[in-house]
Backbone as ProteinMPNN parsed JSONL, in Angstrom:
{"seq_chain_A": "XXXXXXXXXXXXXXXXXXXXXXXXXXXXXXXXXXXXXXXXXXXXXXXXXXXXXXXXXXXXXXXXXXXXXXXXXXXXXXXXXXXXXXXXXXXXXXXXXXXXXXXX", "coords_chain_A": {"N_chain_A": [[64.463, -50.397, 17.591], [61.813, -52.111, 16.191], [58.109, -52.191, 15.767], [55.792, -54.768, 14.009], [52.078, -54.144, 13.96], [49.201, -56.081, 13.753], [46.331, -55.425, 12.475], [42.92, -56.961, 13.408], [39.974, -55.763, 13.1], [37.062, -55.316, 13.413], [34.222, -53.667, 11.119], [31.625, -52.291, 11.677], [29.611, -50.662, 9.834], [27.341, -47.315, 8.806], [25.153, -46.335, 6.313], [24.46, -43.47, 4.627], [21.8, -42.518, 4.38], [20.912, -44.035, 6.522], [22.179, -43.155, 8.554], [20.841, -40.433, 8.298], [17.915, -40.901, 8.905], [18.398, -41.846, 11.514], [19.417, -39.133, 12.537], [16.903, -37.72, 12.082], [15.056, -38.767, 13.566], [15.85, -38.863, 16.394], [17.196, -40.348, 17.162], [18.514, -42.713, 20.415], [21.225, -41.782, 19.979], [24.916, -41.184, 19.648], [27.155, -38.959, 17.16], [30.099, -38.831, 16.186], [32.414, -36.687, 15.589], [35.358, -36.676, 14.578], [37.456, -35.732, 13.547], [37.465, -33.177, 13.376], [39.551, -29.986, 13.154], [41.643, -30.767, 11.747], [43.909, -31.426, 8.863], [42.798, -29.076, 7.66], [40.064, -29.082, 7.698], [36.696, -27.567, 7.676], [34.066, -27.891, 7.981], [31.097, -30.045, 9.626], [29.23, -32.956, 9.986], [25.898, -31.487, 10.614], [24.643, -31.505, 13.528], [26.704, -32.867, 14.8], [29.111, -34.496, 17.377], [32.008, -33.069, 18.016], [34.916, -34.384, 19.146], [38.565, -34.586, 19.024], [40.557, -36.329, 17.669], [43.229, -36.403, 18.884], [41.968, -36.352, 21.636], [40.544, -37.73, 22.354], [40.654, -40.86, 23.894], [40.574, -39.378, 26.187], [38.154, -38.55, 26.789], [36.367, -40.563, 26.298], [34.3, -41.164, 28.032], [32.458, -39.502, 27.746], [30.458, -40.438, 26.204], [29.606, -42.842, 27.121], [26.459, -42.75, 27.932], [24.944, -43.198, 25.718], [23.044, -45.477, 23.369], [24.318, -46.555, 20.802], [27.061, -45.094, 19.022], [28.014, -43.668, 16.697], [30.557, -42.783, 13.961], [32.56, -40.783, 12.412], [35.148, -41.365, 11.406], [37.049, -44.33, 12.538], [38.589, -44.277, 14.856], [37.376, -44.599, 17.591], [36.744, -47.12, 17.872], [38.671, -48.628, 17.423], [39.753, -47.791, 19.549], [38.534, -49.606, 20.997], [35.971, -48.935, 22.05], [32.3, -49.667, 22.837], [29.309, -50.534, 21.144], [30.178, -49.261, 18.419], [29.713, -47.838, 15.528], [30.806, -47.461, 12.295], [30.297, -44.178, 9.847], [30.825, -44.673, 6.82], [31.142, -43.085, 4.06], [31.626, -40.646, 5.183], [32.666, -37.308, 5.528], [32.601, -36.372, 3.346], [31.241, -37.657, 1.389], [28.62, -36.864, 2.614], [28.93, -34.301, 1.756], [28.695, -34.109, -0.939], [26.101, -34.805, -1.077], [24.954, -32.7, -0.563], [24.003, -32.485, 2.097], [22.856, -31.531, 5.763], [25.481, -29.062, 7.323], [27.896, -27.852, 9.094], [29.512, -25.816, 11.048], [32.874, -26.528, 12.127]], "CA_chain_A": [[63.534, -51.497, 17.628], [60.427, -51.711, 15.44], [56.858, -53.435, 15.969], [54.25, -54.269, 13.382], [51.017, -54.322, 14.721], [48.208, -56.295, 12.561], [44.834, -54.717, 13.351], [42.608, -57.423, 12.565], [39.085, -55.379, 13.576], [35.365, -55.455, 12.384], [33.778, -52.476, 11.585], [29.938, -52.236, 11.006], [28.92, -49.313, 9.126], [25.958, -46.973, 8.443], [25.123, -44.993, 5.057], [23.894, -42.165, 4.541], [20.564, -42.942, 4.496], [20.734, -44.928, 7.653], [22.46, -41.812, 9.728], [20.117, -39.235, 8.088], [17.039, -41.48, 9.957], [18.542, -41.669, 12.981], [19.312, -37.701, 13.008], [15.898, -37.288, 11.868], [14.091, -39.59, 14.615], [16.566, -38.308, 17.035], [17.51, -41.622, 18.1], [19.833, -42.197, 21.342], [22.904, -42.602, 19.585], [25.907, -39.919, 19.324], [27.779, -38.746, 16.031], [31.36, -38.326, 16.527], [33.798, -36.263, 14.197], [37.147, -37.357, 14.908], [38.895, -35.347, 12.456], [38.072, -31.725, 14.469], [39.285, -29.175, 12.156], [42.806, -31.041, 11.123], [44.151, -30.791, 7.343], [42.035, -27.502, 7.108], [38.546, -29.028, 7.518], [36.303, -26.561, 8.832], [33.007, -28.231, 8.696], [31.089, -31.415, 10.275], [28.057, -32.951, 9.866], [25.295, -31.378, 11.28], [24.722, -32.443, 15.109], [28.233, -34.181, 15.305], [29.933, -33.676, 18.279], [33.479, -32.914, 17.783], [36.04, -35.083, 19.973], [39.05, -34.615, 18.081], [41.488, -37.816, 17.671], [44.29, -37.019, 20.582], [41.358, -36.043, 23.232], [39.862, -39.617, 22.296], [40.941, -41.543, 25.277], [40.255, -39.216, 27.864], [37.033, -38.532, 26.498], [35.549, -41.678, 26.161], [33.524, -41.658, 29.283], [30.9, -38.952, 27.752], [29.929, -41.441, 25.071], [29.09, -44.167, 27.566], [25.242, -42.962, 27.555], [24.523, -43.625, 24.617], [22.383, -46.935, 22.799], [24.852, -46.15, 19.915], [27.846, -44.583, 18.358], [28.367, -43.313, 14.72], [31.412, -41.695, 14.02], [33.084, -40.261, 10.803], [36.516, -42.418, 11.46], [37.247, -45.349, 12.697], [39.359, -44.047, 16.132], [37.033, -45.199, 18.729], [36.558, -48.569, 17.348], [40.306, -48.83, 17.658], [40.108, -48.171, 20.875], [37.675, -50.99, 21.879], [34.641, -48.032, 22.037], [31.738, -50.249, 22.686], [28.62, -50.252, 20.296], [30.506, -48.192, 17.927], [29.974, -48.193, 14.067], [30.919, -46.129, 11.125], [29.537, -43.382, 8.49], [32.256, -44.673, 5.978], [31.154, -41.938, 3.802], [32.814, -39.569, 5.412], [31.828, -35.861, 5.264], [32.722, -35.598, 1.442], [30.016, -38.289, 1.065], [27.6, -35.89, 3.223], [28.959, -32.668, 1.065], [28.552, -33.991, -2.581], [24.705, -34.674, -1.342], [24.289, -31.668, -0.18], [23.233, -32.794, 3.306], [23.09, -30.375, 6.281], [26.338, -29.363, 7.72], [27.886, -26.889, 10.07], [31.214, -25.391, 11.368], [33.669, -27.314, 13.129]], "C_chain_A": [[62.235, -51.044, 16.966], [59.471, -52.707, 15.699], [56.035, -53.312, 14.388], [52.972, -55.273, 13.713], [49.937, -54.787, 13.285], [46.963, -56.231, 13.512], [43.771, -55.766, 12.529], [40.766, -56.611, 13.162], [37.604, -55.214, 12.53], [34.748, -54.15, 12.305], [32.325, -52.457, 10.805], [29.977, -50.531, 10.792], [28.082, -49.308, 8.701], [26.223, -46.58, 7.184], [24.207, -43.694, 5.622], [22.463, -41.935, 4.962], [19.803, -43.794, 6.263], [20.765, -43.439, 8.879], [21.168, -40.798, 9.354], [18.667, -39.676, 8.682], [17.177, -41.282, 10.953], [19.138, -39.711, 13.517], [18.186, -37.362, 13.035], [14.878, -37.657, 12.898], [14.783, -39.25, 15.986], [16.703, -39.286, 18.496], [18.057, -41.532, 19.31], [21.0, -42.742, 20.734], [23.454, -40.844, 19.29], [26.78, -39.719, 18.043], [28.792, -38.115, 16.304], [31.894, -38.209, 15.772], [34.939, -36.057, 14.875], [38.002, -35.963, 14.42], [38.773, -33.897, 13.005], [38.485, -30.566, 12.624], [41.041, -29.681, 11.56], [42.778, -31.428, 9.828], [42.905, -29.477, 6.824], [40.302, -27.722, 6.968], [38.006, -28.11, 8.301], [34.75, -26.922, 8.567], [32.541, -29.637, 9.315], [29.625, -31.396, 10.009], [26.709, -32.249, 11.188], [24.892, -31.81, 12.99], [25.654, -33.476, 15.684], [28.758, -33.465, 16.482], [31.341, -34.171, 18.467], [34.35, -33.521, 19.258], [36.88, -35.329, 19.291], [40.045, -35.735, 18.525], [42.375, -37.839, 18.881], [43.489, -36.791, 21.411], [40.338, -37.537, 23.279], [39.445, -40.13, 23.861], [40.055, -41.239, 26.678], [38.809, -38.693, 27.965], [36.044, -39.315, 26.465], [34.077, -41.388, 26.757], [32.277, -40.446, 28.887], [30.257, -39.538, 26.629], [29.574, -42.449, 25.809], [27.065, -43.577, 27.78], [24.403, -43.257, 26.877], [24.295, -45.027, 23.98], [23.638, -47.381, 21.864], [25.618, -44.933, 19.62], [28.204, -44.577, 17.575], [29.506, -42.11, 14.854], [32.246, -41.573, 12.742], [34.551, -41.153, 10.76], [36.528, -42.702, 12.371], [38.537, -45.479, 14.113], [39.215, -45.107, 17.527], [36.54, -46.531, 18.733], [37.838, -49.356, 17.304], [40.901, -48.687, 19.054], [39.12, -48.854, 21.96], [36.428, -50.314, 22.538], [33.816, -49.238, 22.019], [30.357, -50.184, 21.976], [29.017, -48.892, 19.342], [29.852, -48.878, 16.173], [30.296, -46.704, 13.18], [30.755, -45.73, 10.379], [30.716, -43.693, 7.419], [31.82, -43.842, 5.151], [31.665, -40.702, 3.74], [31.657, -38.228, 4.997], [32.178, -35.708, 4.121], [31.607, -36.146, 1.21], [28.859, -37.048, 1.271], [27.86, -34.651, 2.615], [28.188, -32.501, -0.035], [27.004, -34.316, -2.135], [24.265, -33.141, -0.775], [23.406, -31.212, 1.471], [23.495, -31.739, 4.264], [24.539, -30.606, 7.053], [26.615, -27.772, 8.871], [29.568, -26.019, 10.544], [31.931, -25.888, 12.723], [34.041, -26.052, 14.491]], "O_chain_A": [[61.693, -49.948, 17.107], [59.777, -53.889, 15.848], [55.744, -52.287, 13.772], [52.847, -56.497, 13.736], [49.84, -54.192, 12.212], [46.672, -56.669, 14.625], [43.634, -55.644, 11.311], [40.35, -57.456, 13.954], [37.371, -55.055, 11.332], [34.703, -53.471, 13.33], [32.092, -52.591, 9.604], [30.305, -49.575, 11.495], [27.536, -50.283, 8.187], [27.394, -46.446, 6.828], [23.607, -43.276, 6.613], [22.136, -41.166, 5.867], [18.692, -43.954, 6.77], [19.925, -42.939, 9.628], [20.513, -40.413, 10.323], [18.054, -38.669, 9.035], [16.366, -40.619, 11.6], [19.176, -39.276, 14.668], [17.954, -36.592, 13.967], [13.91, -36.922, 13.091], [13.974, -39.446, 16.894], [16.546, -39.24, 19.716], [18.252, -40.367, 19.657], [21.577, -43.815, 20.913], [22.862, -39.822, 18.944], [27.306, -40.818, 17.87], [28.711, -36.94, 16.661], [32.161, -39.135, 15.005], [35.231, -35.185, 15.693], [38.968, -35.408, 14.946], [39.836, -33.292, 13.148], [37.922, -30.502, 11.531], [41.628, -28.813, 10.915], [41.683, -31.822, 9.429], [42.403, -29.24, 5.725], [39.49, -26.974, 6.423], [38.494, -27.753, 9.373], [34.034, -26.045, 9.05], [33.442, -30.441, 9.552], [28.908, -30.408, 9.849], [26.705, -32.541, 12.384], [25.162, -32.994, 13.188], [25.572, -34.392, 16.502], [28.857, -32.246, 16.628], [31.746, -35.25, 18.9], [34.258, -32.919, 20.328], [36.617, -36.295, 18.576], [40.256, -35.955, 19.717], [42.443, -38.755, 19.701], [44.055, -36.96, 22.491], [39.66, -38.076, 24.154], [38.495, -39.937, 24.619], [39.426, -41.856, 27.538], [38.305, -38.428, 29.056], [34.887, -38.91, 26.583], [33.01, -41.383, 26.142], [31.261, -40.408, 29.581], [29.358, -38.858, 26.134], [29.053, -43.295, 25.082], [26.39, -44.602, 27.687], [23.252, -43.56, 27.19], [25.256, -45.796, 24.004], [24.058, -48.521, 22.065], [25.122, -43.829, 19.844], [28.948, -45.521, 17.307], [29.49, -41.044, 15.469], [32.492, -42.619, 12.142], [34.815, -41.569, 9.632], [36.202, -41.967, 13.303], [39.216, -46.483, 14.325], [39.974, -45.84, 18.162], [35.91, -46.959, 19.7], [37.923, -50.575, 17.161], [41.925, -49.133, 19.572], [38.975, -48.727, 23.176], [35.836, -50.905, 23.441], [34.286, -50.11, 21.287], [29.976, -49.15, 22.524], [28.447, -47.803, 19.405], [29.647, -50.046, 15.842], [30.107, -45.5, 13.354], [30.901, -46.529, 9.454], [31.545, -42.799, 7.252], [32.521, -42.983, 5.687], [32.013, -39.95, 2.829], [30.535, -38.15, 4.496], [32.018, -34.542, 3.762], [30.73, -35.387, 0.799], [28.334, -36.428, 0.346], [27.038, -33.774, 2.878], [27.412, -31.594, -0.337], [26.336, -34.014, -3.124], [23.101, -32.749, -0.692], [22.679, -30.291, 1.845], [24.308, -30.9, 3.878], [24.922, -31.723, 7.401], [25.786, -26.947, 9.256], [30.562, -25.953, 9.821], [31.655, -25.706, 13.908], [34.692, -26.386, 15.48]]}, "name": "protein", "num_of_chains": 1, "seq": "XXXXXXXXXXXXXXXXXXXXXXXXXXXXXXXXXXXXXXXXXXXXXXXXXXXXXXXXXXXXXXXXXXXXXXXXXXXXXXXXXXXXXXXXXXXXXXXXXXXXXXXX"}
């Protein structure tokens, strides 16, 4: 038996420019990198805090303090995360400028 699931979901996103404010003003909002160190990444943006894709779920609940959530993919917005949006950028975006980064 097979399903297919149509995801019809909204996703507000920041740039670059937008996140690099709110790191800089040191808003209340959290920066979540999904992706952890899977296919061989081994860094993350600066002040992201790593919750990698299968610990999602059971993780949630230390992201509920927060005004705001920015996160490098589009996970916790999939799982009905509330005030979430996303850096569509991505950390290649944040490499090729040269922006600060760090080790996963």
């Amino acid at each position: 038996m097979s399903y297919q699931l149509d995801w019809n979901i909204s996703l507000d996103c920041v740039t670059k420019e937008a996140l690099l404010e709110r790191l800089n003003n040191k808003s209340n909002f959290v920066l979540v990198d999904t992706i952890g160190t899977y296919d061989g990444n081994t860094v993350k943006i600066k002040g992201a805090t790593t919750i990698p894709y299968v610990e999602v779920i059971d993780r949630r609940k230390e992201l509920l303090p927060y005004d705001e959530i920015i996160e490098v993919a589009s996970a916790l917005k999939m799982l009905n995360v509330r005030n979430v949006k996303v850096y569509e950028g991505g950390i290649d975006e944040w490499l090729e400028n040269n922006l600060p980064t760090e080790n996963v």
